[in-house]
TORSEMAR-796505 format. One line per 2 residues: number of its first residue (from 1); for each residue x, y, z of N, C-alpha, C. Coordinates in nm, 2 decimals. Layout:
N
NUM	X/Y/Z/X/Y/Z/X/Y/Z; ... .
This chain:
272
1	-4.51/3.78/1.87/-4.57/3.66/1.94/-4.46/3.56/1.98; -4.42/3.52/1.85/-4.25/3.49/1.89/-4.20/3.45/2.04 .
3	-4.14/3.65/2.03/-4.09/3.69/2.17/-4.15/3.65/2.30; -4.28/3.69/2.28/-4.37/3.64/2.38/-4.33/3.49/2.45 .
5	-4.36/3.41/2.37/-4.35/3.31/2.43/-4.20/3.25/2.44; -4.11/3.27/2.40/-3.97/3.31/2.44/-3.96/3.35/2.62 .
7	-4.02/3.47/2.60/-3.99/3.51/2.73/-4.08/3.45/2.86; -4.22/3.39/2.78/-4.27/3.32/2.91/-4.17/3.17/2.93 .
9	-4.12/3.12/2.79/-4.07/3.01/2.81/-3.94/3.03/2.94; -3.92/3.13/2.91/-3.74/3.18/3.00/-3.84/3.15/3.14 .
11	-3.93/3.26/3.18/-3.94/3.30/3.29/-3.97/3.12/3.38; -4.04/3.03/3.28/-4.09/2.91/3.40/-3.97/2.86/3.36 .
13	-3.87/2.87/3.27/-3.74/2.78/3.30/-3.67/2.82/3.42; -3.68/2.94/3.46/-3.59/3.03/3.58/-3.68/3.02/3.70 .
15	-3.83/3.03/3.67/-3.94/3.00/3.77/-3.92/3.11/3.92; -3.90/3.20/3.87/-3.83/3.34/3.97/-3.93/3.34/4.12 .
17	-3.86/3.34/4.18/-3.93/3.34/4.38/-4.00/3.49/4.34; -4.13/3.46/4.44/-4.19/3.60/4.39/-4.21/3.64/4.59 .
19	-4.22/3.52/4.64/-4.22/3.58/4.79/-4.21/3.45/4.88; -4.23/3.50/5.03/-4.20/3.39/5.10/-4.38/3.37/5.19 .
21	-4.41/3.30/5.24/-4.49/3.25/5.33/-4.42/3.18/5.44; -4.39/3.24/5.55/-4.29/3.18/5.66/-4.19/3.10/5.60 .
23	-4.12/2.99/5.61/-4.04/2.94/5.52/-4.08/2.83/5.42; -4.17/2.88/5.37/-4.23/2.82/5.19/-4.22/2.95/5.12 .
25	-4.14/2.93/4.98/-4.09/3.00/4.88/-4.22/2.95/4.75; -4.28/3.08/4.73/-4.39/3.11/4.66/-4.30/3.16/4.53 .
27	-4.34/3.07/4.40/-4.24/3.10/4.26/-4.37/3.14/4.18; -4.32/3.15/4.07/-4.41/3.21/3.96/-4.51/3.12/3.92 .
29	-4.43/3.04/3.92/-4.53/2.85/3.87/-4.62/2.85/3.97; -4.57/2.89/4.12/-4.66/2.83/4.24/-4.78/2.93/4.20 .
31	-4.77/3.03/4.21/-4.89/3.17/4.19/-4.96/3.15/4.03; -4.91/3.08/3.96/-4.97/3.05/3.79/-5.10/2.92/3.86 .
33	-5.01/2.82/3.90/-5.10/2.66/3.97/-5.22/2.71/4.08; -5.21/2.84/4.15/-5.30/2.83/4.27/-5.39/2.95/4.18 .
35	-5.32/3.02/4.10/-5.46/3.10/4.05/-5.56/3.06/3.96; -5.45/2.94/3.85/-5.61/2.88/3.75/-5.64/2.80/3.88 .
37	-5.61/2.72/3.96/-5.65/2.62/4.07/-5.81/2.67/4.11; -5.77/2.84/4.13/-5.90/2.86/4.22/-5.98/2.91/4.13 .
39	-5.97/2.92/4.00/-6.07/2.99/3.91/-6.17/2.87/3.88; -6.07/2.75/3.84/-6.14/2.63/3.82/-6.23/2.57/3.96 .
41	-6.19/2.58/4.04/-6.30/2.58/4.16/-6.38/2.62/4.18; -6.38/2.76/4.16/-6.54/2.86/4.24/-6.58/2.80/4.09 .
43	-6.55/2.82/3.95/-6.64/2.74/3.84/-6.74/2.63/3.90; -6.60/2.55/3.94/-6.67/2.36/3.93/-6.78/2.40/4.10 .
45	-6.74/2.46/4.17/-6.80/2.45/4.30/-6.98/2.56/4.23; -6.97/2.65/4.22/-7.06/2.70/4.15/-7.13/2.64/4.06 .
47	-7.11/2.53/3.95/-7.16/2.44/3.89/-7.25/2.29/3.95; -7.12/2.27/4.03/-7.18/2.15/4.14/-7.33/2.22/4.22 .
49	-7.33/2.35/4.27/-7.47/2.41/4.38/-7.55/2.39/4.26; -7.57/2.45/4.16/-7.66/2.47/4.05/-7.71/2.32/4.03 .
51	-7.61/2.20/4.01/-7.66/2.08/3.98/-7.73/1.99/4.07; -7.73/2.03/4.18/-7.75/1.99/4.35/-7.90/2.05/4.31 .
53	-7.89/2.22/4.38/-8.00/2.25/4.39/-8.13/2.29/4.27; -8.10/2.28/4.13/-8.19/2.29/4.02/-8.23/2.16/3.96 .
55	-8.12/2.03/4.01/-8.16/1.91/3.92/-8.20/1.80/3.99; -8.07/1.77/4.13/-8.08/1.68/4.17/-8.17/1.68/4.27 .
57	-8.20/1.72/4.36/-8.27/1.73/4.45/-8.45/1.85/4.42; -8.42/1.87/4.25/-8.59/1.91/4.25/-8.63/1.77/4.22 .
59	-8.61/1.69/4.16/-8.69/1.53/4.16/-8.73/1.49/4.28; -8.72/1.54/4.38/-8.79/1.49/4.52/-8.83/1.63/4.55 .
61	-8.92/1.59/4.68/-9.06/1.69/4.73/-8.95/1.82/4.83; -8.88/1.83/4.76/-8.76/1.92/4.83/-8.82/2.05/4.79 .
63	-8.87/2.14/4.92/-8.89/2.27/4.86/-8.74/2.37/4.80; -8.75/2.51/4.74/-8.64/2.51/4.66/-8.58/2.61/4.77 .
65	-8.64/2.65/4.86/-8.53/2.68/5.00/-8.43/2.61/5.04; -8.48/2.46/5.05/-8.41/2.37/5.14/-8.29/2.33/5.00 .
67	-8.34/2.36/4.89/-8.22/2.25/4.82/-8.16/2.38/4.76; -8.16/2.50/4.76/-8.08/2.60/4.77/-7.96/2.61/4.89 .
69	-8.05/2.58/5.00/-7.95/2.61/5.11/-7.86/2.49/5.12; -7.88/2.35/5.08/-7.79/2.21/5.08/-7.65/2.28/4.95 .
71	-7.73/2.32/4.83/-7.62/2.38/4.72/-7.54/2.46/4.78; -7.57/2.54/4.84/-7.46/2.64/4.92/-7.36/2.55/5.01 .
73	-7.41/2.52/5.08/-7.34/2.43/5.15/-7.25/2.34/5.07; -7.28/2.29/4.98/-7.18/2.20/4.97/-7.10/2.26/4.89 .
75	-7.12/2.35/4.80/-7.03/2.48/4.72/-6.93/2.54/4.83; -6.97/2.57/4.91/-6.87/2.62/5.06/-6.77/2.53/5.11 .
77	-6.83/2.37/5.12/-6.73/2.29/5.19/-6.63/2.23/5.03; -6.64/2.25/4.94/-6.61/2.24/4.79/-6.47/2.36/4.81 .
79	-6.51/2.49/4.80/-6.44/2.55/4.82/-6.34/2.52/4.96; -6.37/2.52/5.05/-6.25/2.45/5.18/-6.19/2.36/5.17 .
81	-6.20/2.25/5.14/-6.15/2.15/5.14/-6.07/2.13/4.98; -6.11/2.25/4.86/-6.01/2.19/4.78/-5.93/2.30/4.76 .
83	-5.97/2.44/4.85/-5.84/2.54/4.87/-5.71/2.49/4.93; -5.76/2.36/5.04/-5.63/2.36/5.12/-5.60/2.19/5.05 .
85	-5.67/2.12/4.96/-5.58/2.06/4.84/-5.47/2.09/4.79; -5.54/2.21/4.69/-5.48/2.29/4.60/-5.35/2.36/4.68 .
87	-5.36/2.42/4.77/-5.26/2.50/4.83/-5.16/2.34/4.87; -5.14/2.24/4.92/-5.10/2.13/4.94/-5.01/2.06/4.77 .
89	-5.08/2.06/4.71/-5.09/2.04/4.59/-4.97/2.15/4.51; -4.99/2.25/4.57/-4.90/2.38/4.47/-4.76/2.36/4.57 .
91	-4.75/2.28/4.69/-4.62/2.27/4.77/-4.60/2.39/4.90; -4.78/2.42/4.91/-4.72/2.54/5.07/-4.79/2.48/5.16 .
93	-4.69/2.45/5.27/-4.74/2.38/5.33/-4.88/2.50/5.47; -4.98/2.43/5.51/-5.07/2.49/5.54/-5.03/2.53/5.70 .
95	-4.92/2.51/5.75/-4.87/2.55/5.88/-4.80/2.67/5.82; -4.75/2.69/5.76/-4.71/2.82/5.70/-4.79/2.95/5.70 .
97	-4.92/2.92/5.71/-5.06/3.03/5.68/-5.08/3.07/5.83; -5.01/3.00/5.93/-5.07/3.04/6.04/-5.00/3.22/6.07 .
99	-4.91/3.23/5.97/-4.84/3.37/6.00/-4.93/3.45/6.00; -4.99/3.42/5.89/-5.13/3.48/5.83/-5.23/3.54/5.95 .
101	-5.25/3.41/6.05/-5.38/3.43/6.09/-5.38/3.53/6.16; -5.30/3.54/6.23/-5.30/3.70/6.35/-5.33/3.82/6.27 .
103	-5.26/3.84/6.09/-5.30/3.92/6.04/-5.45/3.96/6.02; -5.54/3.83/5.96/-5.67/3.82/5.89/-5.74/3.88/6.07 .
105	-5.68/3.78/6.20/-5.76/3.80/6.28/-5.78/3.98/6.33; -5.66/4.06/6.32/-5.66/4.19/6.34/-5.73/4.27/6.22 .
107	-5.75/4.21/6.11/-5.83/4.24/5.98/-5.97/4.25/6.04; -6.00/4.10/6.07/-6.14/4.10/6.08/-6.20/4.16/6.23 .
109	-6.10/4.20/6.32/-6.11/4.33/6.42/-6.17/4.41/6.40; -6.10/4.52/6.22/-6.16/4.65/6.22/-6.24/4.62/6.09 .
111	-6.12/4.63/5.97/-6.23/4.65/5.82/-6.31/4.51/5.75; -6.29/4.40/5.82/-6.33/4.27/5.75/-6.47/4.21/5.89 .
113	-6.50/4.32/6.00/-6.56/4.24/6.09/-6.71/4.22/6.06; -6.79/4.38/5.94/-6.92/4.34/5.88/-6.90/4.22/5.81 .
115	-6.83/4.23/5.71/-6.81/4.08/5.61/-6.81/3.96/5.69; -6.74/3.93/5.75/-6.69/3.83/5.89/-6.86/3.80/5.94 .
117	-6.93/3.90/5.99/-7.10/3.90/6.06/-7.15/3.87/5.96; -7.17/3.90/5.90/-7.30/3.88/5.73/-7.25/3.74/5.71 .
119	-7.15/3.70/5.69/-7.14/3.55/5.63/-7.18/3.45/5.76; -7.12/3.47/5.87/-7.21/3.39/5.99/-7.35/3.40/5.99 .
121	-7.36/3.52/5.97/-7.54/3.54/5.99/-7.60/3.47/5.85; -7.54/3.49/5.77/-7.59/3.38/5.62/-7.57/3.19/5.68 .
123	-7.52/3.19/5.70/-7.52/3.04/5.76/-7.58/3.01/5.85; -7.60/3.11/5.92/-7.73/3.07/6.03/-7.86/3.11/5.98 .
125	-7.86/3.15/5.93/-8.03/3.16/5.79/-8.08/3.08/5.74; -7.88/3.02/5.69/-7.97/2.89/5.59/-7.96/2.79/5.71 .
127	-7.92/2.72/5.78/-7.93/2.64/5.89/-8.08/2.66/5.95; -8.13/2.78/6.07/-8.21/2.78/6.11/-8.34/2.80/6.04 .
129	-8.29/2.88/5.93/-8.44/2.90/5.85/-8.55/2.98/5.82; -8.51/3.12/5.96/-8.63/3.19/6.03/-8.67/3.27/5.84 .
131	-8.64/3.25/5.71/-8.71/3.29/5.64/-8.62/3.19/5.49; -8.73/3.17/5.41/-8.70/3.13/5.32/-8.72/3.20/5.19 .
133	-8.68/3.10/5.03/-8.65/3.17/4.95/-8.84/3.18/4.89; -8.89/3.25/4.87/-9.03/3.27/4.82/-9.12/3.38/4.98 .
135	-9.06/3.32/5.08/-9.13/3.43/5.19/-9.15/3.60/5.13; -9.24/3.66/5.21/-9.29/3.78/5.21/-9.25/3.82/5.33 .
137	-9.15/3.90/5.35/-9.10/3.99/5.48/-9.05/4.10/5.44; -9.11/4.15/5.58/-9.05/4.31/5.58/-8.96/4.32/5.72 .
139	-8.86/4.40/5.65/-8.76/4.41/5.76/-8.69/4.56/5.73; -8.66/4.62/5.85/-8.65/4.83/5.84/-8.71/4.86/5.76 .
141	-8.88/4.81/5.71/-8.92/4.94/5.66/-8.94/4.92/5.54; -8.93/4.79/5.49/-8.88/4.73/5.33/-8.93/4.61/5.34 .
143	-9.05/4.60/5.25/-9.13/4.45/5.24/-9.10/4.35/5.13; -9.09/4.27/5.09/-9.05/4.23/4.98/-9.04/4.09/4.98 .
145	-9.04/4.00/4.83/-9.02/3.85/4.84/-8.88/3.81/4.87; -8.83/3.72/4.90/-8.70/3.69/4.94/-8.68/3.57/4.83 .
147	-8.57/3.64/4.71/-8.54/3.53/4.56/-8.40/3.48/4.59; -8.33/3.51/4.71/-8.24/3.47/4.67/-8.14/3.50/4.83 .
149	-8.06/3.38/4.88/-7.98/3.41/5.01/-7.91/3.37/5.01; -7.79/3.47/4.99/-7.67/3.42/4.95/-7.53/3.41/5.10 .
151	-7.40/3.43/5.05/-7.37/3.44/5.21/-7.34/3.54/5.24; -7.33/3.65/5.20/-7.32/3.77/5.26/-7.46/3.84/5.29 .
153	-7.53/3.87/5.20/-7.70/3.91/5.19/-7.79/3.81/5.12; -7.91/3.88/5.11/-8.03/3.83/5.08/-8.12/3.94/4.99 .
155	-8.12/3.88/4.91/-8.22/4.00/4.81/-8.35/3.95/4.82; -8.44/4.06/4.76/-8.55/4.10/4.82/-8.63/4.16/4.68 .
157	-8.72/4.12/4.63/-8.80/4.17/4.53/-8.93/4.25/4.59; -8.93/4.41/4.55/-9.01/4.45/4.63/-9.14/4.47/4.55 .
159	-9.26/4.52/4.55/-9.38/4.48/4.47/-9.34/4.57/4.33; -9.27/4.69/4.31/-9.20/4.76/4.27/-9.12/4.68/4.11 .
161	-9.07/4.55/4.18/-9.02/4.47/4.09/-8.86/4.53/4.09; -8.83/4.63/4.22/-8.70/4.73/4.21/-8.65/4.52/4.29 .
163	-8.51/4.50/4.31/-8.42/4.42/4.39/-8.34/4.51/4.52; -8.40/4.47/4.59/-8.32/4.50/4.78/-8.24/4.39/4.83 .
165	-8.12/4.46/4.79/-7.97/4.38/4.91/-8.00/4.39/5.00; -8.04/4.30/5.08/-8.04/4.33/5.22/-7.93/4.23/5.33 .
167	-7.85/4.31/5.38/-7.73/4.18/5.50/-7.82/4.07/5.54; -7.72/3.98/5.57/-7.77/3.93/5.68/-7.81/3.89/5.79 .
169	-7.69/4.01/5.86/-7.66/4.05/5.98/-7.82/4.12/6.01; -7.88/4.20/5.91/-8.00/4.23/5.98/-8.10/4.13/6.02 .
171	-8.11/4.03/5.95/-8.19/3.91/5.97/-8.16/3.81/6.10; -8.08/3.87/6.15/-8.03/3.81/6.29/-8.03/3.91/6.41 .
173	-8.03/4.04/6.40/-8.02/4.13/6.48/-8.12/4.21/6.47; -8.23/4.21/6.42/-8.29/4.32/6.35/-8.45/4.26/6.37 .
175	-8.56/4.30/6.47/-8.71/4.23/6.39/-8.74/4.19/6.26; -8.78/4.07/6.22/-8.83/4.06/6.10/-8.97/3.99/6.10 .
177	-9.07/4.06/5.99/-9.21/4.06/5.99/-9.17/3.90/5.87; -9.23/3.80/5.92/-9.25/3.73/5.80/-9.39/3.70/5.77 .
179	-9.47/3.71/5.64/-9.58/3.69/5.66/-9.64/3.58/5.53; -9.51/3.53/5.52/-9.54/3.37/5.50/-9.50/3.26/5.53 .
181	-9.43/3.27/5.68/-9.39/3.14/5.75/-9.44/3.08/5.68; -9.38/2.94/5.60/-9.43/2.81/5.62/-9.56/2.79/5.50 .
183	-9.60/2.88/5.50/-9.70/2.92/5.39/-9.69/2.98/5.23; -9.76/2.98/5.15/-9.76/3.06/5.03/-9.87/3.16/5.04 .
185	-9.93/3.16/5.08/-10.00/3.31/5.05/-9.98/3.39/5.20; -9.99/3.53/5.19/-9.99/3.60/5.30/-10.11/3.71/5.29 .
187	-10.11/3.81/5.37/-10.23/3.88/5.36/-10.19/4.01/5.30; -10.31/4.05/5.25/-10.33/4.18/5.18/-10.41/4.28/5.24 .
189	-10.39/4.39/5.31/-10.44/4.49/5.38/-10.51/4.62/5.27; -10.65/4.62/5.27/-10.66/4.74/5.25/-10.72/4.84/5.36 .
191	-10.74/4.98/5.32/-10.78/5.06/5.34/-10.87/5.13/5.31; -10.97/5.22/5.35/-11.06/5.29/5.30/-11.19/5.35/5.44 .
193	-11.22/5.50/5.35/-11.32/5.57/5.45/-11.43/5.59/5.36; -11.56/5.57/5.44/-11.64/5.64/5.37/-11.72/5.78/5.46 .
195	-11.83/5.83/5.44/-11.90/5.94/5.52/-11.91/5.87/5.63; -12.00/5.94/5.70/-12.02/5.86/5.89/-12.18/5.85/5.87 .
197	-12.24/5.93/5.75/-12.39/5.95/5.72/-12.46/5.77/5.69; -12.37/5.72/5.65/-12.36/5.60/5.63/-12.39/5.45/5.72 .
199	-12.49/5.37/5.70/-12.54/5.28/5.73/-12.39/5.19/5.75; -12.33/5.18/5.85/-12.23/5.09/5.86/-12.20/4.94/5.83 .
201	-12.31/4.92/5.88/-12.36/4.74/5.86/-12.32/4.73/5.75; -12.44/4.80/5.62/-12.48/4.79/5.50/-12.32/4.78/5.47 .
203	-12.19/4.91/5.48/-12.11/4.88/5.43/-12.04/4.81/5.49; -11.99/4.74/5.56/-11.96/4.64/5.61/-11.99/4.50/5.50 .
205	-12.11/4.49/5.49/-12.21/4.41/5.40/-12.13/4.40/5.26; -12.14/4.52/5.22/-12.14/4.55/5.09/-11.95/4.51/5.02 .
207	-11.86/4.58/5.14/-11.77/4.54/5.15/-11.70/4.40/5.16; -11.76/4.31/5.25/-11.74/4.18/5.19/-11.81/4.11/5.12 .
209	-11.93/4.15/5.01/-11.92/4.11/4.88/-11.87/4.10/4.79; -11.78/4.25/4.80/-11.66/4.27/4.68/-11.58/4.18/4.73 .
211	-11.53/4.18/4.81/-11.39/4.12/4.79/-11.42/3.95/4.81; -11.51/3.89/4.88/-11.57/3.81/4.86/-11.55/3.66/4.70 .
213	-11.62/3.80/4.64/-11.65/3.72/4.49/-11.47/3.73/4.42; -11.38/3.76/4.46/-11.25/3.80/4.38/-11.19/3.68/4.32 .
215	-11.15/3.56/4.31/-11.11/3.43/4.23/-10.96/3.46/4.34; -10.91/3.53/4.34/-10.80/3.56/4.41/-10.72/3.54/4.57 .
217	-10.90/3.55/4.61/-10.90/3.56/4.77/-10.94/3.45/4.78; -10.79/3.37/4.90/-10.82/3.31/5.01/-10.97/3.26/5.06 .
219	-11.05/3.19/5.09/-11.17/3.12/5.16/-11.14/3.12/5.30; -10.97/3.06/5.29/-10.95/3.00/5.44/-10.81/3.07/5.47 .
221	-10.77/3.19/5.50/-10.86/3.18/5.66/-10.95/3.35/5.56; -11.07/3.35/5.65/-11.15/3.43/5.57/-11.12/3.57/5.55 .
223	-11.19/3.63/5.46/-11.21/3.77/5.48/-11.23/3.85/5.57; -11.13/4.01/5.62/-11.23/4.07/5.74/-11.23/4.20/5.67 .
225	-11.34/4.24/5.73/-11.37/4.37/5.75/-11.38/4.41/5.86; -11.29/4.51/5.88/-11.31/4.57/6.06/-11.35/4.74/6.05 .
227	-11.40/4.80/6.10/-11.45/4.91/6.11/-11.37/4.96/6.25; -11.17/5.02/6.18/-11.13/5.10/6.29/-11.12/5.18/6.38 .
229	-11.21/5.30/6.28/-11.22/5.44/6.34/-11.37/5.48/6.28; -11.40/5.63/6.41/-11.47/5.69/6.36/-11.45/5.86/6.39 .
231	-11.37/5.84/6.37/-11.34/6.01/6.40/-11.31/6.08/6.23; -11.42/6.15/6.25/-11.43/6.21/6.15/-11.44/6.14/6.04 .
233	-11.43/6.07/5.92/-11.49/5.99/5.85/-11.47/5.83/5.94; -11.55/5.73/5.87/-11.53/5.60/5.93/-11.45/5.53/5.86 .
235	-11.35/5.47/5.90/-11.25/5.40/5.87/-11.25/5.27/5.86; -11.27/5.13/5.76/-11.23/5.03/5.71/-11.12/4.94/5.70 .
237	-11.12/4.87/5.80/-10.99/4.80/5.77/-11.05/4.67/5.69; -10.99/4.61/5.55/-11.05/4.51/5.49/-10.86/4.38/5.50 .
239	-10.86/4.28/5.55/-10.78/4.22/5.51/-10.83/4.09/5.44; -10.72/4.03/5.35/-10.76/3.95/5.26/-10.62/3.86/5.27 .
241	-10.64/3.73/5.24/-10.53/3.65/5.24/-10.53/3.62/5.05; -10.37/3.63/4.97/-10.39/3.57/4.86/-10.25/3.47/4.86 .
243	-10.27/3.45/4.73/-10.14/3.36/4.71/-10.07/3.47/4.57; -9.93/3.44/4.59/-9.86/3.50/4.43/-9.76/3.63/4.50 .
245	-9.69/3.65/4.41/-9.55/3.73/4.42/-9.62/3.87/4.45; -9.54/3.95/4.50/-9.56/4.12/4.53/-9.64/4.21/4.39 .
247	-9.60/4.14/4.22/-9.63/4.19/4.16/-9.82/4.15/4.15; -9.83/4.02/4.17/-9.96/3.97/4.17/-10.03/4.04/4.30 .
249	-9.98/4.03/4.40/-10.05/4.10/4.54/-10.14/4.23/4.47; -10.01/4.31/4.37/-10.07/4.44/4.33/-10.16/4.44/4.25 .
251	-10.16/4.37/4.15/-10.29/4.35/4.10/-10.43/4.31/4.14; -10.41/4.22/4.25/-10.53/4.19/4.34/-10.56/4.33/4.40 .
253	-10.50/4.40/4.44/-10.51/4.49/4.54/-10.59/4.62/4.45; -10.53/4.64/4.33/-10.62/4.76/4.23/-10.76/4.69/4.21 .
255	-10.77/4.56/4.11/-10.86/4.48/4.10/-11.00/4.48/4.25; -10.91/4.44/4.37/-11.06/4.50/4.46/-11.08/4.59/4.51 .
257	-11.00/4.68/4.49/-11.03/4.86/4.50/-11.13/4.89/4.38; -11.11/4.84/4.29/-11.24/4.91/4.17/-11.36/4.80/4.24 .
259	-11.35/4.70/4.22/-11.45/4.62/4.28/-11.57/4.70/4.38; -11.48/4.73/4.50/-11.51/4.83/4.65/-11.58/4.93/4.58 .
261	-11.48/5.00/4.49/-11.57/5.15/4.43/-11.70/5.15/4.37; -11.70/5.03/4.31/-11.79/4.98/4.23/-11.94/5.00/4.32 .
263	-11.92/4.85/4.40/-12.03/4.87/4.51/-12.05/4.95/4.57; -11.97/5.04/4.59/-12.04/5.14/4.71/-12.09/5.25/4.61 .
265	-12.01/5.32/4.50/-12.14/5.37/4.40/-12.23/5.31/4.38; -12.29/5.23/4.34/-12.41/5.17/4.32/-12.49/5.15/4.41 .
267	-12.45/5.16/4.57/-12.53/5.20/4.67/-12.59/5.33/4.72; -12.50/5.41/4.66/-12.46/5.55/4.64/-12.45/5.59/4.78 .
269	-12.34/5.53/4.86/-12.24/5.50/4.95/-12.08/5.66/4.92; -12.06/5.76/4.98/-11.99/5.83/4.93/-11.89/5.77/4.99 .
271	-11.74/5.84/4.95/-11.61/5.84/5.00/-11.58/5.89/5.12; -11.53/5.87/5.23/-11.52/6.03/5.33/-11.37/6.06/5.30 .
C-alpha cells in the first residue's frame, strides 16, 4: 500500500503529458480533473432532473409528461454548459476541440448517424409532444403504455407487462396510432361470432347489457356494438372506452368476455 501511494505520489509530482489536443497538452492531472469532473456531473445533473421533475414541479397541476420533459432538459443543458466549464477549468482550451469536429462530423456520417437521429428525434418528442409519458400507442405492430422517454428511445410497457425499447427516430418517421391523445382512457375492442340462426337485435341487445353494467366502462363516449359481418357466422364488433394501464385493459377485457358468455348462454344464444 506503501508503494502504492509512493508511486501515485511520483506520478502527479512528474504529472506525465499523456497527449496533445491541437496545441493543449493533456497531463495525467488533466485526464484525473475531467474524469471525476464528469462523473460528478451526469450524478449532480441526473439528481437535479429527478428533483425538478418528481418534487419541484409535482406541487403544481404539471402533468408528469411535461415535468419529465422540463427535467430532461435542464439535465442536458447541465451537462453542456458544465462540460465546457469543466473542460475550461481543467486548462483546454475549447478552440482546440475544433480538430475534433471534422472527426465526430465524419463519425456521425457513417457509425454515430442512428445515435445522432434518435437524440434529435428525442428532443423533438419532448418539445412537440405528438405522445406522452402514460399514452397508449402502437407503433410497427407493438401497442403499449409509453413509461418512459428518454433521449435516445422510449420504452413502452406492453399489456404483457414485457418493456419495448423503442427509437425515437420511429416516432418521427414512422405512423403512430395514439389512442390516448390528451386523454386517460382509450378504447378496448372486442370481438366475437355467434350462429346466423340468431335473432340479431336480441344479440345486439343482450350484448350491450353486458358490457353496459361493467363499473369499468366508460358512459361517455358510449358503448358500441356493431354487427360487421355476415358471412358465414355473424360477426360482432363491441368497442368500449376504459381508463387504467395495458394490465387493467386486460382484466376488463376477460371480465366482459365472461360477462358476454354469460348472457348469451342464458339466452341460449350459441357461439358461431
Amino acid at each position: 500500500m506503501d508503494r502504492f501511494l509512493v508511486l501515485m505520489s511520483s506520478a502527479f509530482q512528474h504529472d506525465p503529458l499523456l497527449f496533445h489536443i491541437g496545441k493543449t497538452e493533456v497531463t495525467l492531472s488533466t485526464m484525473l480533473t475531467l474524469v471525476v469532473g464528469m462523473t460528478l456531473l451526469v450524478i449532480v445533473s441526473g439528481w437535479l432532473r429527478g428533483l425538478i421533475a418528481d418534487r419541484l414541479l409535482a406541487y403544481g397541476h404539471v402533468d408528469v409528461s411535461t415535468r419529465y420533459t422540463i427535467g430532461s432538459l435542464v439535465r442536458y443543458l447541465v451537462l453542456v454548459v458544465g462540460t465546457m466549464i469543466l473542460m475550461q477549468t481543467a486548462g483546454i482550451n475549447l478552440t482546440a476541440l475544433s480538430v475534433l469536429a471534422g472527426a465526430v462530423g465524419v463519425g456521425v456520417g457513417f457509425g454515430l448517424q442512428n445515435i445522432v437521429s434518435n437524440f434529435i428525434s428525442g428532443l423533438i418528442v419532448m418539445f412537440e409532444r405528438p405522445v406522452k409519458i402514460g399514452d397508449r400507442v402502437e407503433l410497427g405492430g407493438v401497442e403499449g403504455d409509453v413509461i418512459e422517454i428518454g433521449a435516445r428511445a422510449t420504452r413502452l410497457m406492453t399489456a404483457e407487462g414485457s418493456v419495448i425499447i423503442m427509437p425515437n427516430q420511429k416516432f418521427i418517421t414512422d405512423p403512430v396510432k395514439n389512442w390516448a391523445d390528451g386523454h386517460d382512457r382509450s378504447p378496448l375492442v372486442l370481438n366475437l361470432a355467434v350462429g346466423r340462426g340468431s335473432d340479431m337485435r336480441e344479440v345486439a341487445a343482450l350484448l350491450h347489457q353486458a358490457v353496459d353494467k361493467h363499473y369499468s366502462v366508460e358512459k361517455r363516449p358510449a358503448p358500441q356494438v356493431l354487427l360487421t359481418s355476415v358471412t358465414g357466422a355473424a360477426t360482432f364488433r363491441i368497442i368500449v372506452w376504459v381508463n387504467g394501464s395495458s394490465q387493467v385493459r386486460n382484466q376488463v377485457m376477460h371480465e366482459l368476455y365472461l360477462s358476454i358468455l354469460e348472457a348469451l348462454a342464458a339466452a341460449g344464444i350459441a357461439l358461431g
